[in-house]
C-alpha positions in Angstrom: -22.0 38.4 155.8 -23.5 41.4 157.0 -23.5 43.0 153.6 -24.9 40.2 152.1 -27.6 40.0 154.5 -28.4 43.7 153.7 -28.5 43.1 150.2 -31.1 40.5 150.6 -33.0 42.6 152.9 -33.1 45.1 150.4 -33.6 43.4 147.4 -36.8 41.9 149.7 -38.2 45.7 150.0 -37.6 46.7 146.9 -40.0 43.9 145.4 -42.6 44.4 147.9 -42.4 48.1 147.5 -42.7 47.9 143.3 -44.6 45.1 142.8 -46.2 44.8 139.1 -49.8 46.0 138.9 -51.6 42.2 138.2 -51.3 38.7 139.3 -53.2 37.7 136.5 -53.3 34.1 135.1 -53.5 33.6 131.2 -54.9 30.6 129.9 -54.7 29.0 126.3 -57.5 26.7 125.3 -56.6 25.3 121.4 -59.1 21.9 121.8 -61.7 23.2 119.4 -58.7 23.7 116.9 -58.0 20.3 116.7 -53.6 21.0 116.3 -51.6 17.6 117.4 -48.8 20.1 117.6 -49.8 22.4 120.8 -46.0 23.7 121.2 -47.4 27.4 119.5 -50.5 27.3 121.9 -47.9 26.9 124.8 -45.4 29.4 123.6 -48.4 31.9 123.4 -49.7 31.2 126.8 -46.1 31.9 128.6 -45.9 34.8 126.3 -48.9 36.4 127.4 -48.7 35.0 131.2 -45.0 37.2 131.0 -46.5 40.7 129.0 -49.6 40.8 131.9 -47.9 40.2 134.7 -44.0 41.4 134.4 -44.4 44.5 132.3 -45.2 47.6 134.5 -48.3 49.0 133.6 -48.5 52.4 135.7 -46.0 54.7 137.4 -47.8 53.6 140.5 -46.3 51.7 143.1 -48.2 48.3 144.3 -47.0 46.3 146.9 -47.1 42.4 146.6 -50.2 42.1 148.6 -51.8 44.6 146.3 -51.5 43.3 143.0 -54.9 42.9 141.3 -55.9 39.1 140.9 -57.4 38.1 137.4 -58.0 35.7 134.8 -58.0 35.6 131.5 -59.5 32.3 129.6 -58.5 32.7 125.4 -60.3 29.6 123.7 -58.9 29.3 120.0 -61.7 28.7 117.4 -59.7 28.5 114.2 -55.8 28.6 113.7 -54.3 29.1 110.6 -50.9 29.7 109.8 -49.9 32.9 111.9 -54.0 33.6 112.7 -56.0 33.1 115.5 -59.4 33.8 115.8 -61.0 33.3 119.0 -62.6 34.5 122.4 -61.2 36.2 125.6 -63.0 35.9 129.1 -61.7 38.3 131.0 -62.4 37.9 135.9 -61.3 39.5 138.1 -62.1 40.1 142.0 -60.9 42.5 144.8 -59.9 41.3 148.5 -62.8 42.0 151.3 -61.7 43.6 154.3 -61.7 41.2 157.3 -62.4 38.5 155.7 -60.8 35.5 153.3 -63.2 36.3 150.8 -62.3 37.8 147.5 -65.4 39.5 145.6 -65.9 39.1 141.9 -65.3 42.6 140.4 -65.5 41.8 136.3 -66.6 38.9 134.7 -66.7 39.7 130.1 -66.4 37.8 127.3 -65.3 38.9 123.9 -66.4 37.4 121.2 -64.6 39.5 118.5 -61.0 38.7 119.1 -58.8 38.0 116.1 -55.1 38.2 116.1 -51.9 37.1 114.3 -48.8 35.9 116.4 -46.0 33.9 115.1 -44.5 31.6 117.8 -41.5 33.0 120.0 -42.5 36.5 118.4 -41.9 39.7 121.6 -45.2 40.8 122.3 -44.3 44.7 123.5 -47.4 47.2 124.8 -45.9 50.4 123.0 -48.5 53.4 124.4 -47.8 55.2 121.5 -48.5 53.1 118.8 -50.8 50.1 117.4 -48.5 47.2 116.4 -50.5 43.8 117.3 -54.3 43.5 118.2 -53.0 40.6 120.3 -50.8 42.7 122.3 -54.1 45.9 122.0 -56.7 43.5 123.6 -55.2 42.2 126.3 -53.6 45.4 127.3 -57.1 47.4 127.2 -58.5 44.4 129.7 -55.8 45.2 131.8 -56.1 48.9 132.2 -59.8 47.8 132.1 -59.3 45.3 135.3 -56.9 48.4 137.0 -59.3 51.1 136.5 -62.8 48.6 137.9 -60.3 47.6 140.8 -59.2 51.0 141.7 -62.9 52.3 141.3 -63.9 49.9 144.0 -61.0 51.5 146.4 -62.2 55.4 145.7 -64.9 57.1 144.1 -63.7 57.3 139.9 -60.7 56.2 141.3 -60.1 54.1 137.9 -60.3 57.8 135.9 -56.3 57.4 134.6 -56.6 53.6 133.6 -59.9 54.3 131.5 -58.2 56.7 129.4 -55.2 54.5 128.9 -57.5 52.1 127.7 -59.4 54.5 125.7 -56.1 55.5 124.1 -55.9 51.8 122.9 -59.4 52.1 121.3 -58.1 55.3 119.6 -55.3 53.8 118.0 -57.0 50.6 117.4 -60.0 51.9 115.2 -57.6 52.4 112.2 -57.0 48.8 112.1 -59.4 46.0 110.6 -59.6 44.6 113.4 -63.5 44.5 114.9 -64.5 45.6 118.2 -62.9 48.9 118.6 -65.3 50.6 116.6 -68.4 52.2 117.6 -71.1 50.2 116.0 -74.8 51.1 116.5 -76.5 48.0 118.1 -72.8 46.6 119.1 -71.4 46.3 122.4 -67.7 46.9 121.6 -64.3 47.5 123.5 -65.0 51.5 122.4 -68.6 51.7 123.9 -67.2 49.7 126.9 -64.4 52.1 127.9 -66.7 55.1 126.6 -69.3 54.7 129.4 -66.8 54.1 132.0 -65.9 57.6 131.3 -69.2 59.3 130.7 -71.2 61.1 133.2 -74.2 60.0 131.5 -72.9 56.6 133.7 -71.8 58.1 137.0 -74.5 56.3 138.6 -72.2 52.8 138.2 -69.0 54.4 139.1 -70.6 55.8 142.6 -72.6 51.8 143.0 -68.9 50.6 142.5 -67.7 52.8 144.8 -70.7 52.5 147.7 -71.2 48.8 146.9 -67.1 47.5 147.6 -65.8 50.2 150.2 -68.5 51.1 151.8 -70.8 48.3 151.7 -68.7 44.5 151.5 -66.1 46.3 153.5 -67.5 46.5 156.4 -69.6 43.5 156.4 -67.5 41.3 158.3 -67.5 44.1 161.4 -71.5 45.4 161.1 -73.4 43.2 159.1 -76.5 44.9 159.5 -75.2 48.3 158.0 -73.3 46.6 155.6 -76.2 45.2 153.9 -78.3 48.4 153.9 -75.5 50.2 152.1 -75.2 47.4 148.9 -78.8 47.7 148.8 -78.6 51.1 148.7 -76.2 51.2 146.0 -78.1 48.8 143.8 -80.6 51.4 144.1 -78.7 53.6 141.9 -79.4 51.6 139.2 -82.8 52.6 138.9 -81.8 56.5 138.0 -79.4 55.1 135.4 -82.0 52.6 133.9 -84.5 55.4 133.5 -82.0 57.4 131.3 -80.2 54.5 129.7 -82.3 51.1 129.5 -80.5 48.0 129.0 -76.8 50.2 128.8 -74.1 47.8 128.5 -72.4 49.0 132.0 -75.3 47.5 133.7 -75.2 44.0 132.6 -71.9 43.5 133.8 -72.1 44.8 136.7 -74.6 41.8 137.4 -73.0 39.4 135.0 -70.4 39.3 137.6 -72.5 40.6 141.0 -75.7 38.5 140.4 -74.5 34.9 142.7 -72.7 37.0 145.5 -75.7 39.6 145.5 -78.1 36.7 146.3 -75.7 35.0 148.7 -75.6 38.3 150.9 -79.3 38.6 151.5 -79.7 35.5 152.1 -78.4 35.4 155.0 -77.9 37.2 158.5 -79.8 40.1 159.6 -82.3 41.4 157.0 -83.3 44.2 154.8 -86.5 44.8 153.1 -86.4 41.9 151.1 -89.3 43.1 148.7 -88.1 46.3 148.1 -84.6 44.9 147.2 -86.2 42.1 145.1 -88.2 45.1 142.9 -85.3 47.1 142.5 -83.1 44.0 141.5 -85.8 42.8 139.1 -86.3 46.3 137.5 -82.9 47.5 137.0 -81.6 43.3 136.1 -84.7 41.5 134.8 -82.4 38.6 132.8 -81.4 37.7 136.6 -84.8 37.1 137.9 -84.3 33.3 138.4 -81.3 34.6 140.6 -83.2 37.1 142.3 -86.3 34.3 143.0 -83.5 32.4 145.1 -83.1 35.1 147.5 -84.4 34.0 151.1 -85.7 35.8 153.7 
């Protein structure tokens, strides 16, 4: 009895202790398709729901309460055959410190993803090789999603996840598939990854930084201070608009920041309201209806 009890015990710590990286739900959305027979669209869905969240992305050990949470929405547009062409949305959100509240982190949709699957096929991340841009896309999004999360934690503390994912871009670009390229004009998977890991951006990866861990963090406990320090990171913005307008890094920073931003100065003790409202407007004009709403 007693060794049984131990096993249990330790079979408990071990998965708590080596939790996988992601709790991540996939979804499949086939309706524009029109397919009576949605068994494949199923069988893809579990697929992908068991390659995110049961493979073990990192040597890095997560316990269960710090697995990532994330989404990832894949509407079908045409099916044929053994090929898929359709889009990926790709959420994910971080955990705020004394509180219930879970901030959005990444919120991206790609247009440019086509793939080929056959139903009950292994989908396999090999980090060496390029064998399915299926399996390529959604493994970039999650080393994406790891290396945003961990940014929010420690300052370029998403370094090692970026490069991982750039090492997917790498191997990708000899394929025909699009997106991995570097296109002028083109906001691709390459130019996504390649800013994250440019000092030309370092501006964003401090915001991240400033914004989560030293700003939302601490809301719950000094409101007041809190709220000075996300302004203050959105601040940073301004330096990097100045060298790079309308860089790709900055939309979705606000593509996913832009509801909760207004939500936190709208309420409690205040900050210089017009200041903040000129920065946001400068640095995120195609938010100003957002940035209108904000009360003071």
């Amino acid at each position: 009895m007693r060794k049984t009890l131990l096993s249990i015990f330790l079979l408990f710590i071990s998965l708590t202790v080596s939790a996988q990286e992601l709790n991540c739900v996939v979804t499949v959305n086939s309706d524009q398709v029109g397919q009576t027979n949605q068994q494949i669209f199923k069988t893809l869905e579990r697929s992908l729901n068991d390659l995110v969240n049961k493979n073990k992305w990192t040597n890095r050990v997560y316990r269960e309460n710090e697995r990532v949470n994330a989404r990832m929405f894949i509407t079908v547009t045409q099916y044929e055959s053994d090929r898929f062409e359709a889009t990926i949305q790709i959420q994910s959100s971080r955990p705020v410190f004394n509180t219930s509240y879970e901030s959005p982190v990444f919120n991206y949709k790609d247009d440019a993803f086509n793939f080929q699957y056959q139903e009950f096929q292994p989908l396999v991340y090999n980090p060496n090789s390029f064998d399915s841009n299926l399996v390529a896309v959604i493994s970039y999004y999650v080393y994406l999603v790891l290396g945003l999360d961990a940014d929010t934690f420690s300052l370029e503390g998403g370094d090692d996840f970026y490069r991982r994912a750039q090492n997917i871009v790498t191997q990708a670009q000899s394929s025909s598939y699009s997106g991995w390229s570097q296109e002028t004009g083109q906001r691709t998977r390459f130019e996504l990854v390649d800013n994250l890991l440019s000092n030309s951006f370092r501006e964003y990866r401090i915001a991240m930084y400033n914004y989560h861990r030293k700003g939302l963090d601490i809301l719950a406990d000094n409101n007041s201070t809190g709220k000075q320090i996300v302004a203050g990171s959105l601040r940073l913005f301004e330096t990097l608009v100045q060298r790079r307008p309308n860089a790709f890094l900055i939309q979705t920073f606000f593509d996913a920041k832009s509801e909760e931003i207004q939500n936190i100065f709208s309420d409690g003790p205040t900050v210089d309201i017009v200041k903040l409202k000129e920065t946001l407007n400068k640095v995120a004009p195609f938010y100003s209806n957002t940035w209108n709403e904000i009360k003071y």
